[in-house]
N, CA and C atoms as a LAMMPS dump frame, in Angstrom:
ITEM: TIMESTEP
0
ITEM: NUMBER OF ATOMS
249
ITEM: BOX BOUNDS ff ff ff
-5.0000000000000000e+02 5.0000000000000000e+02
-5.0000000000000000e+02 5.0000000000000000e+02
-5.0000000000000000e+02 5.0000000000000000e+02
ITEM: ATOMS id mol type element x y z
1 1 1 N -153.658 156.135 487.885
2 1 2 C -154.704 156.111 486.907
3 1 3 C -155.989 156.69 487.494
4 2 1 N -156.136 156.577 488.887
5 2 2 C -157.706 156.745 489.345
6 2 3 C -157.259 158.35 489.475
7 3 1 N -156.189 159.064 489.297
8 3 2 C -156.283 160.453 489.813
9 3 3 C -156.323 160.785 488.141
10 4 1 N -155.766 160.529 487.185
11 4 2 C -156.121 160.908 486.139
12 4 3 C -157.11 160.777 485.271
13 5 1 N -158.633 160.132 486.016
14 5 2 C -159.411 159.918 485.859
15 5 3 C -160.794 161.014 486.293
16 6 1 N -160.334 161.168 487.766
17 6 2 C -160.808 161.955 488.634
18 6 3 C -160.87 163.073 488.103
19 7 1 N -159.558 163.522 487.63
20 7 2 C -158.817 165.296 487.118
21 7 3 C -160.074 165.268 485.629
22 8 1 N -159.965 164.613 485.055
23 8 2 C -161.08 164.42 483.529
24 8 3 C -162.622 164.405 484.145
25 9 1 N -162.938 164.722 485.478
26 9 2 C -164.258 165.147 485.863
27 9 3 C -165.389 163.898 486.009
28 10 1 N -164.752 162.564 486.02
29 10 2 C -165.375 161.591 486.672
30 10 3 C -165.256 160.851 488.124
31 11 1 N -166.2 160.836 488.259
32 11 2 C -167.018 160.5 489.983
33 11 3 C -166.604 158.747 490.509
34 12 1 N -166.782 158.675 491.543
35 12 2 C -166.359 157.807 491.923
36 12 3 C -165.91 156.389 491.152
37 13 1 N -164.75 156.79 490.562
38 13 2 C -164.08 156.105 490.001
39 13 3 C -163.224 154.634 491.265
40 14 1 N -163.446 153.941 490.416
41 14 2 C -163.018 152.684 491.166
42 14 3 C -162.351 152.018 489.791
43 15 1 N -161.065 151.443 490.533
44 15 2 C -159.87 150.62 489.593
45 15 3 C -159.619 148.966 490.006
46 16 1 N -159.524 148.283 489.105
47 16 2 C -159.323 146.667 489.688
48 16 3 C -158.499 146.378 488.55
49 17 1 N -157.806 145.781 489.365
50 17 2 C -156.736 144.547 488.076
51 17 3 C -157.13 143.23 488.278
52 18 1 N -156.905 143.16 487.176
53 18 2 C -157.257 141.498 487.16
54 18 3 C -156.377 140.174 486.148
55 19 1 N -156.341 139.355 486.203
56 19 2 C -155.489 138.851 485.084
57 19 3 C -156.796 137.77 484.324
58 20 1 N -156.785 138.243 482.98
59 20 2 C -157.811 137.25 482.709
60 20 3 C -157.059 135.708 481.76
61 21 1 N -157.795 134.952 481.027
62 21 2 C -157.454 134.246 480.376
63 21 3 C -157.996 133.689 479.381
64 22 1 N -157.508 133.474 478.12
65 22 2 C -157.589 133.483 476.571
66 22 3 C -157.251 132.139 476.381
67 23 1 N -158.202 131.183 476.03
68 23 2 C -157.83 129.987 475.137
69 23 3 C -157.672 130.273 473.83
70 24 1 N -156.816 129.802 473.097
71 24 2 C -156.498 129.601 471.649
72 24 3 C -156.177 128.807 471.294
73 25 1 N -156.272 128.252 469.864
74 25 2 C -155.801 127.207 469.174
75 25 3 C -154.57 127.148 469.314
76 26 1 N -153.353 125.958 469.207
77 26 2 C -152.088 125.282 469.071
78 26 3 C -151.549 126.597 467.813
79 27 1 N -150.354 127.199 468.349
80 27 2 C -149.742 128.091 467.559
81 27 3 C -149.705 128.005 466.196
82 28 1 N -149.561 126.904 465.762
83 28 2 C -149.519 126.749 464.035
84 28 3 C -150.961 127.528 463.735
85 29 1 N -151.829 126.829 464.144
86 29 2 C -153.058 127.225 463.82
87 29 3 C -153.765 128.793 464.317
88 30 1 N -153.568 128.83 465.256
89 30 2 C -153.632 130.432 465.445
90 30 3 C -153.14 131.144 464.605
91 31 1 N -151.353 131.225 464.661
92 31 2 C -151.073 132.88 463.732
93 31 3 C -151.738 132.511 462.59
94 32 1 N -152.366 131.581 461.857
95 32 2 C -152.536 132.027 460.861
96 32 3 C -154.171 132.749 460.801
97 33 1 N -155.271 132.242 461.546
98 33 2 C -156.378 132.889 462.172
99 33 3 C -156.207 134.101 462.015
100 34 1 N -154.944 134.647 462.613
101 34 2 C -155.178 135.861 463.318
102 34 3 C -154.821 136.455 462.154
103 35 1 N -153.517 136.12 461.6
104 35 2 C -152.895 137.197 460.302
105 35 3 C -153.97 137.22 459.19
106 36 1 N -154.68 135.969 459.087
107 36 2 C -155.927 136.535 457.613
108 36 3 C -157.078 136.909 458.44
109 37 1 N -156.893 137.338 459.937
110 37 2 C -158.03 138.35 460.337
111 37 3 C -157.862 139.559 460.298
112 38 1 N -156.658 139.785 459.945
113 38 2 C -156.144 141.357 459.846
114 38 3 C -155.503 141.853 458.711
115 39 1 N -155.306 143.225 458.375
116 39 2 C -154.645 143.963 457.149
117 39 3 C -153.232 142.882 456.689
118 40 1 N -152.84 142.591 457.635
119 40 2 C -151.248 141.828 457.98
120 40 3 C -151.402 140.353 456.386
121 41 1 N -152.996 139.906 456.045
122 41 2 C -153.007 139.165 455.13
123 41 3 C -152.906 139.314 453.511
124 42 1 N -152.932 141.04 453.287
125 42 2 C -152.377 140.884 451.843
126 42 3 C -151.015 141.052 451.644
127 43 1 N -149.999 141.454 452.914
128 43 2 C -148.844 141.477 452.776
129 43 3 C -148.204 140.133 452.852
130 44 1 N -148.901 139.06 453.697
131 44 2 C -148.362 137.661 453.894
132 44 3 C -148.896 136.723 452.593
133 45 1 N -149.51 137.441 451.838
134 45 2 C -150.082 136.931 450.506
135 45 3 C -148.833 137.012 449.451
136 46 1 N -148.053 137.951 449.249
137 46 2 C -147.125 138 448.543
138 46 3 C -146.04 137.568 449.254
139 47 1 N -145.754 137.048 450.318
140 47 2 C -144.573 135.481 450.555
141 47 3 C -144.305 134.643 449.965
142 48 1 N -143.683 134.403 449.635
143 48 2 C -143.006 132.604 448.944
144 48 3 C -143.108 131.805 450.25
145 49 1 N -143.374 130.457 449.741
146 49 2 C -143.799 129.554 450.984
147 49 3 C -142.562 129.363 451.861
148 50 1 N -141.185 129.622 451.433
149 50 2 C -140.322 129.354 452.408
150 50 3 C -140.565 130.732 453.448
151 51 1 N -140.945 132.047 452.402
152 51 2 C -141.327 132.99 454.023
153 51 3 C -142.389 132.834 454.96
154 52 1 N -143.574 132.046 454.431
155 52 2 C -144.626 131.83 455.163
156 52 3 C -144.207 130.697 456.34
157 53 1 N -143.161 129.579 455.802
158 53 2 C -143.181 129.056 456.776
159 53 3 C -142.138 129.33 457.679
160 54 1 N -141.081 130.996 457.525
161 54 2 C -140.276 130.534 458.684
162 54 3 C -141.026 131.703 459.355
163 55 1 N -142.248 132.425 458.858
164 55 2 C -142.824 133.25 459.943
165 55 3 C -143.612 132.408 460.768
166 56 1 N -144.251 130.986 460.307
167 56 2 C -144.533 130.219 461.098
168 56 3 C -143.732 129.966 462.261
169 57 1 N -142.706 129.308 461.949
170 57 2 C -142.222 128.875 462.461
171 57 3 C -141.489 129.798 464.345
172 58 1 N -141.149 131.373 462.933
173 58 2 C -140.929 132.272 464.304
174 58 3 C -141.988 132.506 465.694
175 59 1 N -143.116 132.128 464.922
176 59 2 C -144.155 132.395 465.667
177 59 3 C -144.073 131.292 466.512
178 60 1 N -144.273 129.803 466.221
179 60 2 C -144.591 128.797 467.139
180 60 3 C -143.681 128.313 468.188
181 61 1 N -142.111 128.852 467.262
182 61 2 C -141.239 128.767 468.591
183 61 3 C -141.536 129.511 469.68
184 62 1 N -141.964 130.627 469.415
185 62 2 C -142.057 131.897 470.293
186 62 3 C -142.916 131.678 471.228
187 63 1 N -143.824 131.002 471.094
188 63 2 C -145.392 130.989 472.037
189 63 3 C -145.224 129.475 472.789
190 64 1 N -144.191 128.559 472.858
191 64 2 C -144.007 127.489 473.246
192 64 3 C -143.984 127.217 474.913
193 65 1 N -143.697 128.725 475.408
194 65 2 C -144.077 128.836 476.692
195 65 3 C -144.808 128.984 477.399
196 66 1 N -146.248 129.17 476.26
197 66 2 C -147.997 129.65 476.844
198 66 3 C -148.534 128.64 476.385
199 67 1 N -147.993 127.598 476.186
200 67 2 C -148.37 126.585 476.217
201 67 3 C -148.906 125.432 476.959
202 68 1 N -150.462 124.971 476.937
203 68 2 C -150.608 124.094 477.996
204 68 3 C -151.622 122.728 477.263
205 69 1 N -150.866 121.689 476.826
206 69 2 C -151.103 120.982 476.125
207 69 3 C -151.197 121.376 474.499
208 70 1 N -152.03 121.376 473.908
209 70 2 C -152.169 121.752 472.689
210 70 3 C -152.441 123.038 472.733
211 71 1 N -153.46 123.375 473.453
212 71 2 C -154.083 124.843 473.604
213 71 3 C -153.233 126.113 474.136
214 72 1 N -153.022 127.041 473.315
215 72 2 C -151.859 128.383 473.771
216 72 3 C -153.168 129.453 474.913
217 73 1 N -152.281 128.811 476.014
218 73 2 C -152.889 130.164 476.989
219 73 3 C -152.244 131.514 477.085
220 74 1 N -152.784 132.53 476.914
221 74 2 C -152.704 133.912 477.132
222 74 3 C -153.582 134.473 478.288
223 75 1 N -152.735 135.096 479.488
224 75 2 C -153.136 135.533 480.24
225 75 3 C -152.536 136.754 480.992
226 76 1 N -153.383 137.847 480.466
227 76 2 C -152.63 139.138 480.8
228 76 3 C -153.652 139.714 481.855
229 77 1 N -152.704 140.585 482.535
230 77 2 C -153.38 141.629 483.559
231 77 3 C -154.032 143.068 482.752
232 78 1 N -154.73 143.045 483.308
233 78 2 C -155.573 144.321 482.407
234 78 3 C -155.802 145.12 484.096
235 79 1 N -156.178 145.987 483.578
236 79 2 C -156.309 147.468 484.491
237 79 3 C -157.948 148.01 484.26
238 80 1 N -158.921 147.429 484.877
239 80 2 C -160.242 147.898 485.104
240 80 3 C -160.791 149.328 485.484
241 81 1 N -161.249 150.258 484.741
242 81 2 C -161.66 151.145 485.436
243 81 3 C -163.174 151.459 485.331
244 82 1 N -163.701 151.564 486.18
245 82 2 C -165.234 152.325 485.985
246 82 3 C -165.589 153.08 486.663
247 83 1 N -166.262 154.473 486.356
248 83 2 C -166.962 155.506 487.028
249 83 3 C -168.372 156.275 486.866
């Protein structure tokens, strides 16, 4: 990354990774935050409640492993660059 940075005509470029971390609400309560924060809510508008709840459901099984008490941790490595 720092040479394809360099080649695009920026100067002392320096790279860091880091892993940061994201508190969020208990999965039930999140996807739904997130889906009526995005385009994703007029399509989940025309669901019947049995689809709303097994997309729930896909969802909360799914995230049961970023789990730390109630609160869903997310913690990804990101790739820092500045020059």
């Amino acid at each position: 990354m720092q040479n394809l940075i360099e080649v695009s005509g920026f100067d002392e470029v320096r790279i860091k990774i880091e892993t940061l971390s994201f508190v969020f609400p208990p999965p039930r309560e999140f996807v739904w935050q997130y889906i009526y924060s995005t385009p994703l809510a007029n399509e989940v508008e025309h669901l019947y409640d049995t689809g709303r709840a097994a997309l729930e459901h896909e969802v909360v099984a799914g995230k049961q492993k970023l789990l730390k008490g109630d609160a869903l941790i997310v913690e990804p490595r990101v790739v820092i660059a500045t020059a």
